[in-house]
N, C-alpha and C positions, 0 to 999 in steps of 0.2 A: 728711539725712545718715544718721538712725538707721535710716528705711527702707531704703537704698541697700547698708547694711550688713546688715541683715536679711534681704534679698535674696541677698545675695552667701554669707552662710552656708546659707543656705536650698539655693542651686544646690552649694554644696561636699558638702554632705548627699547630695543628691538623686546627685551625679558618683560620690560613694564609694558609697551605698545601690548603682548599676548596677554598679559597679565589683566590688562585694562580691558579688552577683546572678550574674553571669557568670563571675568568678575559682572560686567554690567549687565549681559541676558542673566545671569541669574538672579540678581538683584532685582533686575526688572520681574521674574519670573517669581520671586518670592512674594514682590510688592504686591503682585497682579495676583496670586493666589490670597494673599491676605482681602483686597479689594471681592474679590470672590465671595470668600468667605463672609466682609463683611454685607456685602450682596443678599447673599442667603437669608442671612440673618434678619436684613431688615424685609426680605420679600415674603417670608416665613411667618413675621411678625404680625406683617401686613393683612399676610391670608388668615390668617390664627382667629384673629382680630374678632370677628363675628360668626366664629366656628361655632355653635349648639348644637349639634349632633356627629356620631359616625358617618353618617352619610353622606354629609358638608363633605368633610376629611377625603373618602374616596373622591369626589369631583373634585378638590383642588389638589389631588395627585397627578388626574389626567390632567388640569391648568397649568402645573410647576410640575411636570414630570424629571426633572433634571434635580430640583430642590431637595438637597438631602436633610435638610430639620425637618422640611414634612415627611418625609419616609422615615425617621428614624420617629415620630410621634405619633406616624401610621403602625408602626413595630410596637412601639410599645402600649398603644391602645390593644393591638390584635394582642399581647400578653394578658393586658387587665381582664380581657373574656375569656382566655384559655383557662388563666389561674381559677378563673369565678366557675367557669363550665366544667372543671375539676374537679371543683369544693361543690358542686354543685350534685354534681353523679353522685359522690362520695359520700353524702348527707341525706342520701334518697335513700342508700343502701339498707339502712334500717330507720323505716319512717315512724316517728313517734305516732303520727296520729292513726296507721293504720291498724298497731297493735292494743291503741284507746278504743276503736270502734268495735275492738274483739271481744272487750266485757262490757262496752254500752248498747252492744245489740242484746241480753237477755242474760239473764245466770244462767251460765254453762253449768253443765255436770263437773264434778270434781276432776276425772280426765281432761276436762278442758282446759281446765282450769292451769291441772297441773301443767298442760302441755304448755299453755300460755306463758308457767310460770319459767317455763326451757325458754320459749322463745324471747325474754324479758333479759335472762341470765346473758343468752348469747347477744342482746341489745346491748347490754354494758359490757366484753369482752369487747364491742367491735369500736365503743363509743371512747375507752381507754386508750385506743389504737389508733384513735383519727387522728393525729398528728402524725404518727409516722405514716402511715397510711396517704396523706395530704402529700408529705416529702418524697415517697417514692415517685407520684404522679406526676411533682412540681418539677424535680431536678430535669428532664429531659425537656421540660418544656422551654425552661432557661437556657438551656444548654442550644437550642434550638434558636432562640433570640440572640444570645452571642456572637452564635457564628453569622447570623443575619447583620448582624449589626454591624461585625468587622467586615463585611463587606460594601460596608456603606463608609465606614470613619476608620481612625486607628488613632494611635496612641491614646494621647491624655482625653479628646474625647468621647473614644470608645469607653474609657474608665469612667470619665464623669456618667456615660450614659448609662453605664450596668450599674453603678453604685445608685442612681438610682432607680431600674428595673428590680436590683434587690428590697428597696426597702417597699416598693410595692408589693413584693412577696412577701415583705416581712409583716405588713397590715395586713395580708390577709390572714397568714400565718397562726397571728395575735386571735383574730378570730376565731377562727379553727380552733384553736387553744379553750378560751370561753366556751364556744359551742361545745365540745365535747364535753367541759367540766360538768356544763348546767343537765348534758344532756346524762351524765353519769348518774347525778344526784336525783334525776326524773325516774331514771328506769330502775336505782336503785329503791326508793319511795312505790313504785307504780309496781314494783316485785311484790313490795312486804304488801299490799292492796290484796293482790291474788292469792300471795301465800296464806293470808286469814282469812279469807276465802276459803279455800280448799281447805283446810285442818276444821274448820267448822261444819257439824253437822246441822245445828240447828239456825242456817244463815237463810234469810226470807228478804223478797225483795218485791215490796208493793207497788200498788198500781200507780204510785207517784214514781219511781221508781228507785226510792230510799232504801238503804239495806239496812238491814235489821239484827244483831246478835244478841244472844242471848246474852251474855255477861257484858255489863258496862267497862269491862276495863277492856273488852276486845275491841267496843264499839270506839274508843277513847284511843285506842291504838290504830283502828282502820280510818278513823280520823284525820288523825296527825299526820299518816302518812299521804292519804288524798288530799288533803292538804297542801303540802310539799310535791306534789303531784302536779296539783294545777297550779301552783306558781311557777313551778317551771316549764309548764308547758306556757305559762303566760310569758315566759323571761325566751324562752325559744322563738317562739314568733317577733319579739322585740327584736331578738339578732338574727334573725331570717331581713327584717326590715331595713336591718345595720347593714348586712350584705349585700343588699341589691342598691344600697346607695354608695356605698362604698366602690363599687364597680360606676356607677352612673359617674361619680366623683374625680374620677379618673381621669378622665378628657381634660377636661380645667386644670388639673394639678399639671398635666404634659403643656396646654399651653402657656402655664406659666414658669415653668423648666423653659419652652424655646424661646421665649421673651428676656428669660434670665442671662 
């Protein structure tokens, strides 16, 4: 019996001794990835620290090429210009000022006119559509970041980091949104301009280059709508300016995500 017990302490020893053997590298191994991590963090913080431009960012990648907060800050600046360079093509596609310069260079003939007044219609079918338009462009680009991303992190801080990579798309988004509205209610106003135009025969336009109609209620109507005309093209430029600082704005909001 004394053996039997001697034995059985013997293998309890032996179960803790491996037990003990195994549990400590990883302990050790967890501690040391946390110390890691919080490494990163503070060398990250460090470099961030006096970041002012993109071009900082790439030289303290070659500096901390191992640093994954800089890589994942490097990531999602390279999204803030892809989204902006998207929204950017996409708002050329029908240039408000290029179809203003088509009845400020001289009164066209009524075919021109009317032509101009096609080319206005199809400006607001495409300016209704910028948003989806914008979404088709966007989802790949994300989609492109994500799998970038999970190659850098996983779990819970791949999630922190797309939630927010999303709400980055989501201000520009918002934009987009604005943009289109202002620019609907421009091309719809800058239509009725042409269309009283073209329906008038006796429209005269002098050497100041003031148009002229005969009937005051027409003149009272091509008014109101140039009117509404250049206030949005005044409110378009305001969010052309919103845009390119909003993209500038971006670097600072990520170095204060890697500080967070």
């Amino acid at each position: 019996m004394f053996r039997d017990r001697k034995s059985t302490w013997l293998a309890v020893a032996l179960f803790c001794a491996i037990a003990l053997f195994c549990l400590v590298p990883l302990y050790l191994l967890g501690d040391l990835s946390r110390f890691q991590q919080g490494h990163a963090v503070k060398e990250s913080q460090a470099a961030l620290r006096d970041l002012k431009n993109p071009e900082q960012l790439e030289q303290l990648l070659k500096r901390y090429p191992s640093n994954g907060i800089l890589k994942l800050v490097a990531l999602a600046y390279k999204d803030a210009t892809a989204i902006d360079t998207a929204a950017l093509g996409l708002l050329r596609e029908r240039d408000p000022d290029e179809l203003s310069r088509r009845v400020n260079e001289g009164l066209s003939s009524r075919s021109d006119l009317e032509a101009l007044g096609r080319d206005l219609k199809a400006a607001e079918d495409n300016a209704a559509g910028l948003e989806l338009h914008y979404d088709a462009l966007i989802k790949p680009v994300r989609d492109g970041i994500e799998r970038d991303a999970a190659a850098l992190e996983g779990g819970d801080n791949l999630a922190t980091f797309m939630a927010a990579i999303d709400a980055q798309h989501a201000q520009m988004k918002a934009l987009i949104s604005r943009i289109s509205a202002v620019r609907l209610d421009y091309f719809r106003a800058y239509e009725k301009c042409v269309a009283l135009m073209a329906r008038e025969n006796d429209v005269t336009k002098g050497g100041t280059g003031q148009i002229t109609f005969r009937l005051q209620v027409q003149a009272d109507s091509y008014n109101e709508a140039a009117g509404a005309t250049a206030a949005g093209a005044k409110r378009l430029i305001e969010l052309e300016t919103e845009r390119t600082a909003l993209t500038r704005s971006q670097l600072d909001k990520w170095k204060s995500w890697a500080a967070g």
